[in-house]
N, CA and C atoms as a LAMMPS dump frame, in Angstrom:
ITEM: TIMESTEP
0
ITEM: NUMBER OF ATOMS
624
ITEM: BOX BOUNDS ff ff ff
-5.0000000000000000e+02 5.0000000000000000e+02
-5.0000000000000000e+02 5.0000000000000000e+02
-5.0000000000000000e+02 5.0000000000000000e+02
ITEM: ATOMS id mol type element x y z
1 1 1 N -372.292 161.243 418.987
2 1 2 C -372.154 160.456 420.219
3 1 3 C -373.025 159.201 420.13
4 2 1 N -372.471 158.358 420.674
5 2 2 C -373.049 156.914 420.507
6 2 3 C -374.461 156.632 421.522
7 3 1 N -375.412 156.384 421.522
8 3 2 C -375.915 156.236 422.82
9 3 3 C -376.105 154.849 423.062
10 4 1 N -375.601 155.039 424.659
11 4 2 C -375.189 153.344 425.336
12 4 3 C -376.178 152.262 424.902
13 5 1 N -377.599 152.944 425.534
14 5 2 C -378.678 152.475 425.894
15 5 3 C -379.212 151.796 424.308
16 6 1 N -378.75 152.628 423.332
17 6 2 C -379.178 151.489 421.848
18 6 3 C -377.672 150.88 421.607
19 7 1 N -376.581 150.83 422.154
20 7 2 C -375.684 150.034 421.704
21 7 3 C -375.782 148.923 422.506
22 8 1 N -376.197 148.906 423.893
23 8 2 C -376.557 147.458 424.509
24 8 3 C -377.681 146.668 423.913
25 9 1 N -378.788 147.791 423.723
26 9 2 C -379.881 146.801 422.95
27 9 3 C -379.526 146.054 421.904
28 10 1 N -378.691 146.674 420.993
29 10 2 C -378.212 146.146 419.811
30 10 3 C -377.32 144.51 419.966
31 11 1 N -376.32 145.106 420.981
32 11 2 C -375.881 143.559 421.239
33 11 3 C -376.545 142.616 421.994
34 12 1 N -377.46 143.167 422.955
35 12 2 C -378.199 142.148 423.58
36 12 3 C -379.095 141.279 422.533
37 13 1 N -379.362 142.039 421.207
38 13 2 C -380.368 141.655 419.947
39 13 3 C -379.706 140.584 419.207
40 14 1 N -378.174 140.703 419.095
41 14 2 C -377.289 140.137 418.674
42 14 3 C -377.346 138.621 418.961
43 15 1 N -376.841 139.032 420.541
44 15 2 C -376.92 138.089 421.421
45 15 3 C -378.083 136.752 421.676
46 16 1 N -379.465 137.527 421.66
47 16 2 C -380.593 136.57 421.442
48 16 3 C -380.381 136.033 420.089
49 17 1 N -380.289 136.911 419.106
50 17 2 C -380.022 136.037 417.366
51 17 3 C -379.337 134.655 417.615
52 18 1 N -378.082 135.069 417.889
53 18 2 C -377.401 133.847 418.16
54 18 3 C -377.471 132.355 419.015
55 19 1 N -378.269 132.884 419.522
56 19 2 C -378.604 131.847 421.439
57 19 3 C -379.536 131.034 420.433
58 20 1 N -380.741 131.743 419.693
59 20 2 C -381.815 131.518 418.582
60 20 3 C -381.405 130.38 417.383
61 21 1 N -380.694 130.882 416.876
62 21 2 C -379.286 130.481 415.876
63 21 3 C -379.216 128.947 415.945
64 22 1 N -378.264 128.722 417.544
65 22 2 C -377.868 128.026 417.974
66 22 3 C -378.985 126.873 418.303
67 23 1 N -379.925 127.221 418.899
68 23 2 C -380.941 126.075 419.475
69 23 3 C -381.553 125.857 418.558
70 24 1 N -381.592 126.577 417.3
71 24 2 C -382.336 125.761 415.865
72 24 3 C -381.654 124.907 415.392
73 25 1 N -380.255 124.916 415.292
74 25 2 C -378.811 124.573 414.607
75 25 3 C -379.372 122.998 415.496
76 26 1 N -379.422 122.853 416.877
77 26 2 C -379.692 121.481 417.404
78 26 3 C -380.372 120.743 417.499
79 27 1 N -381.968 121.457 417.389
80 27 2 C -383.372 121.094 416.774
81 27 3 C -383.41 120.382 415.711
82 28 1 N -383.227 121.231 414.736
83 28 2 C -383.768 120.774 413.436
84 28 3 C -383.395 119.344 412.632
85 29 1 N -382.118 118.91 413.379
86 29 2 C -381.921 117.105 412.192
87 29 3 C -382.748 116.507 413.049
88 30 1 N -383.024 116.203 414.207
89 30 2 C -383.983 115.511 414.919
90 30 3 C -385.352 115.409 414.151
91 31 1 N -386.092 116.651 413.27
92 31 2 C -387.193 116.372 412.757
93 31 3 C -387.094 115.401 411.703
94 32 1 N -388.819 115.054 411.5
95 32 2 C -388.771 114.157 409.934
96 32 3 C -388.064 114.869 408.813
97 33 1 N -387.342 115.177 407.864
98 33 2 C -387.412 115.447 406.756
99 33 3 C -388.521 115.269 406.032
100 34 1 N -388.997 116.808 405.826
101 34 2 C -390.366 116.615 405.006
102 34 3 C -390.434 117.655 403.879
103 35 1 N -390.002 116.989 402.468
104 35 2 C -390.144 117.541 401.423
105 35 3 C -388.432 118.355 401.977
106 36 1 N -388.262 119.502 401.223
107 36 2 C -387.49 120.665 400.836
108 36 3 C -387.804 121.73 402.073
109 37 1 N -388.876 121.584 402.754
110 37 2 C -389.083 122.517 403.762
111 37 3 C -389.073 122.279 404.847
112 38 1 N -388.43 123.074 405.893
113 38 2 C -388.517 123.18 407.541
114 38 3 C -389.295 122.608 407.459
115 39 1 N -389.463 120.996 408.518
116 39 2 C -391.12 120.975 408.689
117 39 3 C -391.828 121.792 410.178
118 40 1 N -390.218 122.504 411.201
119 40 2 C -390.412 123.277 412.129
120 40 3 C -391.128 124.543 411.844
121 41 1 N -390.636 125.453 410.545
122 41 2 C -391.068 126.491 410.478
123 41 3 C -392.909 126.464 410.023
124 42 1 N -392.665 125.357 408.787
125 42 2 C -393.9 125.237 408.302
126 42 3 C -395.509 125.194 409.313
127 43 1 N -394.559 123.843 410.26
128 43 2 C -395.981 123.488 411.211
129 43 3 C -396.687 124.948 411.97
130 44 1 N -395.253 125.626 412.254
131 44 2 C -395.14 126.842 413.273
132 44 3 C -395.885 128.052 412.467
133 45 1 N -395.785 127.838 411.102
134 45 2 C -396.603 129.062 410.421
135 45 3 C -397.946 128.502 410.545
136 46 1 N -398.087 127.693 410.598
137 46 2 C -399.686 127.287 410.162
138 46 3 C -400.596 127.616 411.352
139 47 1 N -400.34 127.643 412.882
140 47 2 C -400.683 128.206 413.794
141 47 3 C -402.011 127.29 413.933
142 48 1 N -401.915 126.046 414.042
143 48 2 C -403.289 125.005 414.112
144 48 3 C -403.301 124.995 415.336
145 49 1 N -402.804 125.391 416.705
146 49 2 C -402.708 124.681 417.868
147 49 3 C -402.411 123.58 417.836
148 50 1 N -401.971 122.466 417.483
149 50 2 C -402.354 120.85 417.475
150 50 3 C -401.25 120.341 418.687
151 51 1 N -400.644 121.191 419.149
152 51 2 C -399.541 121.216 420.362
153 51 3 C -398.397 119.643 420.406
154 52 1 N -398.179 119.379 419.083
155 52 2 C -396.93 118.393 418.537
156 52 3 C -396.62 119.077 417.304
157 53 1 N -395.551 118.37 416.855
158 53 2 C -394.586 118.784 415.777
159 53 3 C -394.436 117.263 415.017
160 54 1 N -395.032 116.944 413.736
161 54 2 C -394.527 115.762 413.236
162 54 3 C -393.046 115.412 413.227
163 55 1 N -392.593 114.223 413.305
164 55 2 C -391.011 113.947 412.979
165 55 3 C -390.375 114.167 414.352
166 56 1 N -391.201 114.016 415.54
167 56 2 C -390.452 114.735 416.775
168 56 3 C -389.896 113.363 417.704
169 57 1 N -389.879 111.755 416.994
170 57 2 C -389.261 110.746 417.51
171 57 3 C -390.846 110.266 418.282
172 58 1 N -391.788 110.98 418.223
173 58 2 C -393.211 110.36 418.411
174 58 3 C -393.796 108.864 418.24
175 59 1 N -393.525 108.119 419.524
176 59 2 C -394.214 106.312 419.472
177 59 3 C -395.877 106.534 419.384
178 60 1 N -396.109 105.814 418.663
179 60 2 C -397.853 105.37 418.653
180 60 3 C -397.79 103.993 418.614
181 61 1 N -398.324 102.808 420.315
182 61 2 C -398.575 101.712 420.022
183 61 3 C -399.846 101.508 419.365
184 62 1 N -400.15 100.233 418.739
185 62 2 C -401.757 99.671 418.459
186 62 3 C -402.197 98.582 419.22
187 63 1 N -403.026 98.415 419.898
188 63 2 C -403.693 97.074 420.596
189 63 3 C -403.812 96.103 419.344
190 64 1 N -403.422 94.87 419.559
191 64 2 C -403.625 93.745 418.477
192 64 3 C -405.692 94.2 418.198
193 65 1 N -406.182 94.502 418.984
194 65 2 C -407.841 94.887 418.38
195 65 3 C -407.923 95.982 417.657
196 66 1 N -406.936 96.726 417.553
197 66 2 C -407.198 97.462 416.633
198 66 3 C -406.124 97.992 415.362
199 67 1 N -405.691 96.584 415.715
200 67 2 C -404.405 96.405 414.359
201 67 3 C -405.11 96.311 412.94
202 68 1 N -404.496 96.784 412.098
203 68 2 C -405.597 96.531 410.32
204 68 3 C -404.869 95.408 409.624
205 69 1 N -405.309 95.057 408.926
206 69 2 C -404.552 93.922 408.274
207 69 3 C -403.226 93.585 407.81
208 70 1 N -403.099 92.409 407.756
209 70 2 C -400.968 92.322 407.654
210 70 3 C -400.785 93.183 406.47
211 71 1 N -399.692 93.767 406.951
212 71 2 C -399.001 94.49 405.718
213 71 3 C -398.563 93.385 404.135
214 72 1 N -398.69 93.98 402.678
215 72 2 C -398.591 92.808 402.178
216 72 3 C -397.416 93.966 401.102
217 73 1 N -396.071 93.097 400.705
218 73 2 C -395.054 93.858 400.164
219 73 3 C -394.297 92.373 399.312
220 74 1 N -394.485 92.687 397.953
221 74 2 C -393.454 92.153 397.115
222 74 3 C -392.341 92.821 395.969
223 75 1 N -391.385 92.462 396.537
224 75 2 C -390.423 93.434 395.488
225 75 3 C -389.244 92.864 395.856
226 76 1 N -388.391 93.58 394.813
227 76 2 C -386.722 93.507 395.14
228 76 3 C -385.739 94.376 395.405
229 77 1 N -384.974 94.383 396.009
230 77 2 C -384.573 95.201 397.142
231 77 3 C -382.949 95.433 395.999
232 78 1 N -382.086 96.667 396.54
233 78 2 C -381.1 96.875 395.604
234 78 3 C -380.467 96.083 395.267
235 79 1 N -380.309 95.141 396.194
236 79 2 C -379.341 94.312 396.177
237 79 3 C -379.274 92.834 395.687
238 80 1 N -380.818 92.785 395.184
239 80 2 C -381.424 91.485 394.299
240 80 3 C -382.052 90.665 394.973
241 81 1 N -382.238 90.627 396.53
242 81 2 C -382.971 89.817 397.433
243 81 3 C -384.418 90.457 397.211
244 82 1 N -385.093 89.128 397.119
245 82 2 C -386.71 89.36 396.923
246 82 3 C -387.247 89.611 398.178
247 83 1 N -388.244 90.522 398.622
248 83 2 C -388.9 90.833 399.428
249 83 3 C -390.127 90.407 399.14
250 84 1 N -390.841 89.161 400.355
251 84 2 C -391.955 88.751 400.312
252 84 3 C -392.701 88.965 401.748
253 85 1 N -393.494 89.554 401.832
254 85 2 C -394.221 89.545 403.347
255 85 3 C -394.931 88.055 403.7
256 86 1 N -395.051 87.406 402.654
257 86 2 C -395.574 86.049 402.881
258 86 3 C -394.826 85.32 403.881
259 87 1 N -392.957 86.034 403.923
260 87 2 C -392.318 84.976 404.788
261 87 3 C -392.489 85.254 406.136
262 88 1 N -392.932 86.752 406.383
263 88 2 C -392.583 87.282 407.806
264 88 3 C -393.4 86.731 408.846
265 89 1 N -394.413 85.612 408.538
266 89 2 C -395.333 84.929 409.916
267 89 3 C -394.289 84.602 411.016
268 90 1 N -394.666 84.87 411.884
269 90 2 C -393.864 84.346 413.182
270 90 3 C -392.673 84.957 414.195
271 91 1 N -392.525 85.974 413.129
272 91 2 C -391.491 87.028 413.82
273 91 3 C -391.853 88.401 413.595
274 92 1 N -391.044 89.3 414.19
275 92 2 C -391.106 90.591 413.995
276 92 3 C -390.493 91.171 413.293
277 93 1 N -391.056 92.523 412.163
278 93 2 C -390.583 93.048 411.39
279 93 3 C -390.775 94.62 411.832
280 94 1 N -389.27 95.037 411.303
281 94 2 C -389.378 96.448 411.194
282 94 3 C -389.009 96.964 409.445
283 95 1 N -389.89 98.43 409.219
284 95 2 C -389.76 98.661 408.466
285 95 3 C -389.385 100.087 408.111
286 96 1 N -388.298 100.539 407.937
287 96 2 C -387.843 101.764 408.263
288 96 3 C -387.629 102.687 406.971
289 97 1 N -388.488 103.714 406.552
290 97 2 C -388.703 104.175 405.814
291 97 3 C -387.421 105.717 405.453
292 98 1 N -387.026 105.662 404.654
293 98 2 C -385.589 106.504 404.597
294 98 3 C -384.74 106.943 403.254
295 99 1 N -384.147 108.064 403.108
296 99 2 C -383.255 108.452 401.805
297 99 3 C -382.043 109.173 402.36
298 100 1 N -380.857 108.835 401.535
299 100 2 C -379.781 108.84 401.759
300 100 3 C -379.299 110.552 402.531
301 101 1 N -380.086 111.756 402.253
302 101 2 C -379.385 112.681 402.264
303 101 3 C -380.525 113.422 403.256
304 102 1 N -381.326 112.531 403.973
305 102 2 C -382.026 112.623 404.918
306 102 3 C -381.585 112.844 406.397
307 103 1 N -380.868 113.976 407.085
308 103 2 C -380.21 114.094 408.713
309 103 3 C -380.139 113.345 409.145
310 104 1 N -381.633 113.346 409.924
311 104 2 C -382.509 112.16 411.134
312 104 3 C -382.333 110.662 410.672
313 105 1 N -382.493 110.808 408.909
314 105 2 C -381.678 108.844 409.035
315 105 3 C -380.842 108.841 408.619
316 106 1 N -379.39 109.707 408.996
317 106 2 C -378.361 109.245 409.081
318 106 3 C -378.067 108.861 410.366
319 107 1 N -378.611 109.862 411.691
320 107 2 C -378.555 109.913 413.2
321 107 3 C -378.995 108.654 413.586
322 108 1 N -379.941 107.789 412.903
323 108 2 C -380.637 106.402 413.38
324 108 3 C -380.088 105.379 412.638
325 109 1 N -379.514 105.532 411.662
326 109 2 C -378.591 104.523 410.766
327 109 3 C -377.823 103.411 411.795
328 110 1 N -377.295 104.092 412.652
329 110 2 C -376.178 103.121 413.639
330 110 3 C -377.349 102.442 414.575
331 111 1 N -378.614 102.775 414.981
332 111 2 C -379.302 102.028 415.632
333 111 3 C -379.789 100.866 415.312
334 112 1 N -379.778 101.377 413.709
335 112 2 C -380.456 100.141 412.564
336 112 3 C -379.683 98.819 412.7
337 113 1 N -378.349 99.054 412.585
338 113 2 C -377.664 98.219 412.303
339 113 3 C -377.342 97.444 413.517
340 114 1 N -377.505 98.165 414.89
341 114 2 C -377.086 97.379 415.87
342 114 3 C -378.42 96.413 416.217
343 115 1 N -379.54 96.9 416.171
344 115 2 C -380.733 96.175 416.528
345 115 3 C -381.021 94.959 415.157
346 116 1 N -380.47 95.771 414.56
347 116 2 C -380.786 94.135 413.151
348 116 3 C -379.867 92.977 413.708
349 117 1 N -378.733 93.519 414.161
350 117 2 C -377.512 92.739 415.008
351 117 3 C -378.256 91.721 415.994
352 118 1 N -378.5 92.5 416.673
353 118 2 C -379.493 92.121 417.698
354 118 3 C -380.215 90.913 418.082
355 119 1 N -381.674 91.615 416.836
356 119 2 C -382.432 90.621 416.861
357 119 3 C -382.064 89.619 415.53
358 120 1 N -381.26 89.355 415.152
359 120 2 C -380.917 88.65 413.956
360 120 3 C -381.479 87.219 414.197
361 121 1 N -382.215 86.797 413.373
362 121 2 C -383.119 85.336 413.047
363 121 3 C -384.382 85.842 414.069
364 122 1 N -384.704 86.586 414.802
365 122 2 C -385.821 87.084 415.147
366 122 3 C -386.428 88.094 415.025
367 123 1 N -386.456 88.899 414.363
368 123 2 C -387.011 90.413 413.542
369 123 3 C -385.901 90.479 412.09
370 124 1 N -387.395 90.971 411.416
371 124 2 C -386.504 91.283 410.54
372 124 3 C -386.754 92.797 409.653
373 125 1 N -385.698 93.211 409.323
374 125 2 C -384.931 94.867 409.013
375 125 3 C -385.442 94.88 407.682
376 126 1 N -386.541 95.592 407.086
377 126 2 C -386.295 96.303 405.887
378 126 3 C -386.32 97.393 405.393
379 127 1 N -385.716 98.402 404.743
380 127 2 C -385.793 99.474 404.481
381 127 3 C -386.767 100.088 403.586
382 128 1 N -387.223 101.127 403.232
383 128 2 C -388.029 101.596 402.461
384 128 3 C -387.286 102.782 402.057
385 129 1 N -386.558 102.77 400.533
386 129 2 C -386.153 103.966 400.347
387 129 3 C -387.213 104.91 399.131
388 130 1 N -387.754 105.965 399.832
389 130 2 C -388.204 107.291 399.345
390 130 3 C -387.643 108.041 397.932
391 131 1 N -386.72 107.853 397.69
392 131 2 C -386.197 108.622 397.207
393 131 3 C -384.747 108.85 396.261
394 132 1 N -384.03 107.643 396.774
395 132 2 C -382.853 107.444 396.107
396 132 3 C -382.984 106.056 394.662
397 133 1 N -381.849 106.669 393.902
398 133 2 C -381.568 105.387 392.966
399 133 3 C -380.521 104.351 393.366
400 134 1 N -380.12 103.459 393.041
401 134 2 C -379.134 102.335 393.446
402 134 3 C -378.029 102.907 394.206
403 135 1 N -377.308 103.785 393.516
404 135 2 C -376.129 104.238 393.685
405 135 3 C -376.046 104.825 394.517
406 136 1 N -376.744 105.688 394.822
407 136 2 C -376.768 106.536 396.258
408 136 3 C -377.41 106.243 397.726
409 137 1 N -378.237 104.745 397.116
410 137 2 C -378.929 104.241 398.446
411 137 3 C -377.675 102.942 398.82
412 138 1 N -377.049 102.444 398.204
413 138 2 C -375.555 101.372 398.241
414 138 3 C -374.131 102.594 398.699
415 139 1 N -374.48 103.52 398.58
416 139 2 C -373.104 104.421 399.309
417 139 3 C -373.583 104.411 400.475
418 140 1 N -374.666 104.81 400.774
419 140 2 C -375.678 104.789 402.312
420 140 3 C -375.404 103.872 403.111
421 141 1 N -375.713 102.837 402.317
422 141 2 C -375.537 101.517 403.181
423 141 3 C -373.993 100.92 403.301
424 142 1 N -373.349 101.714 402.647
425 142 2 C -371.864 100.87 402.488
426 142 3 C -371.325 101.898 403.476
427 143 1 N -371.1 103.124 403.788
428 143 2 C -371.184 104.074 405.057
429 143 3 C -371.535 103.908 406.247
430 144 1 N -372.961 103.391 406.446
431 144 2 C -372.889 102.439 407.945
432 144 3 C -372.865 101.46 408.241
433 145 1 N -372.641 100.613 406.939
434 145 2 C -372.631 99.363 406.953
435 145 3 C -374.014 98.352 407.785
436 146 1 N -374.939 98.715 406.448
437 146 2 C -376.155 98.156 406.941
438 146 3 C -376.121 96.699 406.055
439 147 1 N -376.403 96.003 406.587
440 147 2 C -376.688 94.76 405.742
441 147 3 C -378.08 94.369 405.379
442 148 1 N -378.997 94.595 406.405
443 148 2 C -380.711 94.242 405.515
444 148 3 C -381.031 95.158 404.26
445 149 1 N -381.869 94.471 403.594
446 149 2 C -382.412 94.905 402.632
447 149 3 C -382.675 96.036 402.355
448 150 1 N -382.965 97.01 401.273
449 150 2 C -383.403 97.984 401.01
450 150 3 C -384.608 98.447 399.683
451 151 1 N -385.586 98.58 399.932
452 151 2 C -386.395 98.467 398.528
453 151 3 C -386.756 99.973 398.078
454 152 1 N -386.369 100.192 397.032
455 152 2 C -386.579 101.419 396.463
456 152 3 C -388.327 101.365 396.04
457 153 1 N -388.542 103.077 396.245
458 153 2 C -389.701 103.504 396.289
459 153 3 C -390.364 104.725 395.902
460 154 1 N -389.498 105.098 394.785
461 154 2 C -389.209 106.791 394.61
462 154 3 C -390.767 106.736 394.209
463 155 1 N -391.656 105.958 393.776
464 155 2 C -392.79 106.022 392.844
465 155 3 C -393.775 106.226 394.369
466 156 1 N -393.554 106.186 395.003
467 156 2 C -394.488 106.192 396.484
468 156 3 C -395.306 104.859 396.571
469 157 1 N -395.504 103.814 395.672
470 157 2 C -396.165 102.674 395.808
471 157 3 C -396.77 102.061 397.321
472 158 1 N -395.381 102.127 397.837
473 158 2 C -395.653 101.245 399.232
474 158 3 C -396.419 102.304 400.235
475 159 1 N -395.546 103.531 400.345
476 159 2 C -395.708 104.291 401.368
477 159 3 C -397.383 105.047 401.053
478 160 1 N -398.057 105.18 399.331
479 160 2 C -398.907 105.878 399.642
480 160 3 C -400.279 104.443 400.303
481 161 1 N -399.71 103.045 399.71
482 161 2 C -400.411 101.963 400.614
483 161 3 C -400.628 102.238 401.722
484 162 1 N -399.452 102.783 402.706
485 162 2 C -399.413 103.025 404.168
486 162 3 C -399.391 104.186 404.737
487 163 1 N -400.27 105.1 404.288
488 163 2 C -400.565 106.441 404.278
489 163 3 C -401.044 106.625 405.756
490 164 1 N -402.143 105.451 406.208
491 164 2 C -402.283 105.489 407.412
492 164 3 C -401.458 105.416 408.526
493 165 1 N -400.364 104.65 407.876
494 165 2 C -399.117 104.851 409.431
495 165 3 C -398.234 106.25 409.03
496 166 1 N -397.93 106.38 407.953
497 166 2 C -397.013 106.881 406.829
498 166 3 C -397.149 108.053 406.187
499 167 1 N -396.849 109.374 407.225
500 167 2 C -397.455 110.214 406.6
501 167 3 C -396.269 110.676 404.875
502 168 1 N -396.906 110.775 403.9
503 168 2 C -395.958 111.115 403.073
504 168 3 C -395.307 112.648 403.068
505 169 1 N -394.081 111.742 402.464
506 169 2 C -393.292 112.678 402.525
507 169 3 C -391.935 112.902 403.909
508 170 1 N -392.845 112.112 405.02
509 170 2 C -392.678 112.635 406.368
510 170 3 C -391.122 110.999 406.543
511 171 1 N -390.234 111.491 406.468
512 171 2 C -389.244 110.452 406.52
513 171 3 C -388.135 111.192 407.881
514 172 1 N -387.374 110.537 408.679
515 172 2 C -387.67 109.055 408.668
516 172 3 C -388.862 108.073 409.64
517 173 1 N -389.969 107.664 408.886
518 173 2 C -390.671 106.759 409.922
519 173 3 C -390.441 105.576 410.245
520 174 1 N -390.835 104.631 411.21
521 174 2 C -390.079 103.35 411.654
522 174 3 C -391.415 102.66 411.759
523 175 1 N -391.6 101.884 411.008
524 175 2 C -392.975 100.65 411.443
525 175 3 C -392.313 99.412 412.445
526 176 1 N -393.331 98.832 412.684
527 176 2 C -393.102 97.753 414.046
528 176 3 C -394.44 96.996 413.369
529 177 1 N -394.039 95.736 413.388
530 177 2 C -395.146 94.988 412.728
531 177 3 C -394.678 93.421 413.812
532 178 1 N -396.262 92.74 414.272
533 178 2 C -396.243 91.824 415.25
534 178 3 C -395.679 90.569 414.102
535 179 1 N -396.006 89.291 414.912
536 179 2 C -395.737 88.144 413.811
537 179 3 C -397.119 87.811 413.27
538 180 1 N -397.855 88.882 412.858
539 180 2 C -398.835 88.25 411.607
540 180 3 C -398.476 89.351 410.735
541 181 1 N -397.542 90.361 410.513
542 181 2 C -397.64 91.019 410.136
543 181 3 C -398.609 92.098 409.891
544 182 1 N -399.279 92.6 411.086
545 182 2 C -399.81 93.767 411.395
546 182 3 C -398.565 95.08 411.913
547 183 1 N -398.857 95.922 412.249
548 183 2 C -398.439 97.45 412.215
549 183 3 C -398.507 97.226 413.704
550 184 1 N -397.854 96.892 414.781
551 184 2 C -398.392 97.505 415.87
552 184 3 C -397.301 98.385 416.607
553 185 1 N -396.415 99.262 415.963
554 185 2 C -396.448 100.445 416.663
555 185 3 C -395.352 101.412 415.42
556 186 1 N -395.293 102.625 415.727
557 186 2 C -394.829 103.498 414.869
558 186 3 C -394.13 104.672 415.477
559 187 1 N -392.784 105.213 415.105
560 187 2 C -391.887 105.692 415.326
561 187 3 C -391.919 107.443 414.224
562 188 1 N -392.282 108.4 414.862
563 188 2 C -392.717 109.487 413.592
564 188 3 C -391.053 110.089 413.714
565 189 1 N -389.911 110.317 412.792
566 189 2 C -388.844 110.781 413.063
567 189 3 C -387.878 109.84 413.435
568 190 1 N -386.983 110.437 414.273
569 190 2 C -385.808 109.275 414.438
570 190 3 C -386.223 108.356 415.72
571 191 1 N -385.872 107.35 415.322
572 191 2 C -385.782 106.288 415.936
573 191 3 C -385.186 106.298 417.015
574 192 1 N -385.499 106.474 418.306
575 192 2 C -384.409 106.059 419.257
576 192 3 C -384.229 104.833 419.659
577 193 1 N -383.04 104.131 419.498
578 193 2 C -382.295 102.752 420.08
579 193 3 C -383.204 102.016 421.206
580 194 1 N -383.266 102.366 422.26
581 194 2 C -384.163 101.907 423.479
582 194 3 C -385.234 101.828 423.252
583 195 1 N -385.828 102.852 422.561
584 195 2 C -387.089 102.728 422.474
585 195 3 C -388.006 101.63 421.345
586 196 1 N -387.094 101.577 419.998
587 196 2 C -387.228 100.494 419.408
588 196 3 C -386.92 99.168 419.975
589 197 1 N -385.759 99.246 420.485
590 197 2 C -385.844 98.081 420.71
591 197 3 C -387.187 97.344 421.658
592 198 1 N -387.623 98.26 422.842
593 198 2 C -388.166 97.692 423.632
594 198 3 C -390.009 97.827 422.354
595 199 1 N -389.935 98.015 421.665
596 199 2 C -391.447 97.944 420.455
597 199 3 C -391.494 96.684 419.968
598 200 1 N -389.769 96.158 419.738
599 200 2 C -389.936 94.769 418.895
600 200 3 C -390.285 94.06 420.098
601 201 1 N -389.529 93.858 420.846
602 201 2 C -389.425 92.744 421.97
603 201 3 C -391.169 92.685 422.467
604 202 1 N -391.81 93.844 422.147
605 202 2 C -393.692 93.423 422.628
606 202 3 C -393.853 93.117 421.542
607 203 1 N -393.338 92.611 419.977
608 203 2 C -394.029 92.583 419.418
609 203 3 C -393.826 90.933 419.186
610 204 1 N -392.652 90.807 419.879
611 204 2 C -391.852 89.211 419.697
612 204 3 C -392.523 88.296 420.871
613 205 1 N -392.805 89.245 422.082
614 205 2 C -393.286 88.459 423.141
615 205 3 C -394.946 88.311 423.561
616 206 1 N -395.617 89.186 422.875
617 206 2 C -396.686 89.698 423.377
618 206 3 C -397.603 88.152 423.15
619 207 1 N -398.85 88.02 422.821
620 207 2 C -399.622 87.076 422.998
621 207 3 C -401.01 87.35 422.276
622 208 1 N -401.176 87.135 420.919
623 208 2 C -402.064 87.637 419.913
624 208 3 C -402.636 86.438 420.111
């Protein structure tokens, strides 16, 4: 004979699995991609209290007093355009750190492209790719049809430079840099649309 009382538990067990299942299934591209591992489960094993989750779409502004020095970046980007930070005085730059097979920057990809739209001749879009070679960071971009630049970075060069905004590994992050090219605000995870946008526009209008 069956007894009720463990065949309800059983499906009610079921039942939570799945509900469980499900709200991870919607969670998890929202985080940074970090490394090969959950960075949900990981943080969650470690049991630090620190009561955030890296990669969780987390803004940090900086007061121009306590901005660190202009970011300084020379290279060439896949597509043969030279990247000089020497040019960026006077406007705003974003710098969006990312690899092709990354969730969270595929989910922010379409934001990229509309805000480069956007602010076009007044901020300017560069990518930082982590992780990919030509071929797979040019399918990326030919998929959402991004047009700014992209500078490969598999060697960590730039990002372990910017360790302080940048946690490694921790993709996708979004820099916000004023017109001297300082850092003044940072995006941990995906980018949301509104919210970037309204980072450049203090960084285009503000008064250094």
């Amino acid at each position: 004979m069956i007894d009720p009382i463990s065949s309800r538990a059983q499906r009610l067990g079921r039942r939570t699995f799945l509900r469980a299942a499900l709200l991870g299934a919607a969670v998890l591209p929202l985080a940074a991609c970090v490394g090969d591992e959950d960075p949900l489960a990981k943080q969650a094993r470690e049991g630090n209290n620190k009561n955030y989750i890296a990669g969780d779409g987390s803004v940090e502004e900086y007061g121009p007093a306590s901005r660190t020095e202009p970011v300084k970046i020379n290279a060439v980007a896949y597509d043969g355009t030279t990247i000089d930070s020497a040019t960026w005085a006077g406007q705003a730059t974003v710098l969006n750190f990312w690899y092709a097979a990354c969730a969270p920057c595929r989910i922010e990809a379409p934001h990229m492209v509309e805000l480069n739209e956007e602010f076009k001749g007044k901020a300017e879009f560069i990518g930082i790719n982590v992780r990919d070679e030509k071929e797979a960071a040019e399918a990326f971009e030919r998929t959402f049809g991004i047009k700014y630049p992209s500078v490969q970075d598999t060697q960590g060069t730039i990002q372990l430079a910017m360790t302080k905004y940048v946690p490694l590994k921790a993709v996708p992050t979004t820099l916000v840099l004023d017109k001297q090219g300082r850092v003044s605000a940072r995006i941990l995870g995906v980018a949301d649309k509104p919210t970037l946008k309204a980072l450049i526009t203090t960084a285009l209008t503000e008064s250094l």
